[in-house]
C-alpha positions as CSV (number, residue, x, y, z in Angstrom):
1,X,58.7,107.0,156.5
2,X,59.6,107.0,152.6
3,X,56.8,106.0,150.1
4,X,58.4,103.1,148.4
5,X,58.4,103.7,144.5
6,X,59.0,101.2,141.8
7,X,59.5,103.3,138.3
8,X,59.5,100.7,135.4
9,X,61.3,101.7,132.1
10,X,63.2,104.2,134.4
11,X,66.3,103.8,131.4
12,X,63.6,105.2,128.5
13,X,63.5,109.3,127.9
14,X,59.9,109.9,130.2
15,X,61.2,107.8,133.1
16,X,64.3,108.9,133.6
17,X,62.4,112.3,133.9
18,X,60.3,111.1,136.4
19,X,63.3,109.5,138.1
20,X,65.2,112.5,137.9
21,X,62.6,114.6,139.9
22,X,62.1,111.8,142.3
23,X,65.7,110.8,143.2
24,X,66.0,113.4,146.0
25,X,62.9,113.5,147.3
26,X,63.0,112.2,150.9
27,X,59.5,111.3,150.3
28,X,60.4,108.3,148.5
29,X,62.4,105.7,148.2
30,X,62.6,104.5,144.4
31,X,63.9,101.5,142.5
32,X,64.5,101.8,139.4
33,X,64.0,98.7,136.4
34,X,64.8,99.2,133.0
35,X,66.2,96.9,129.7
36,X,69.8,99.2,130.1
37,X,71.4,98.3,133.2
38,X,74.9,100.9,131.9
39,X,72.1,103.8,131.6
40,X,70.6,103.0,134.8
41,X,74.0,102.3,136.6
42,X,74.6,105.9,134.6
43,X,71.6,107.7,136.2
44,X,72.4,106.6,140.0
45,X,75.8,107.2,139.9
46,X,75.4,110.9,137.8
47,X,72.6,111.4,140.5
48,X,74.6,109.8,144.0
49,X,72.1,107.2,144.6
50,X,72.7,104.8,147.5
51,X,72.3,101.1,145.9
52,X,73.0,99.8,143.2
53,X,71.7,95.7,142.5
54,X,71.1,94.4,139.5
């Protein structure tokens, strides 16, 4: 079972870090909020995440 992960301010430079080294981790499953939607729509498309919602 995943460890559900909410990473705010995922669209700034230190979280998408953190995202980046999370994303495919089968350890968790992460949500991602941030103030730019295009740079986090950028991120999970660029890294082939599943869902999308905004």
């Amino acid at each position: 079972m995943a460890l559900r992960v909410l990473l705010i301010g995922a669209s700034g430079v230190f979280g998408t870090r953190i995202a980046c080294e999370l994303a495919h981790d089968p350890r968790f499953s992460l949500t991602l909020a941030g103030e730019a939607l295009a740079a986090l729509v950028g991120f999970a498309v660029e890294t082939q995440l599943e869902t999308l919602t905004s």
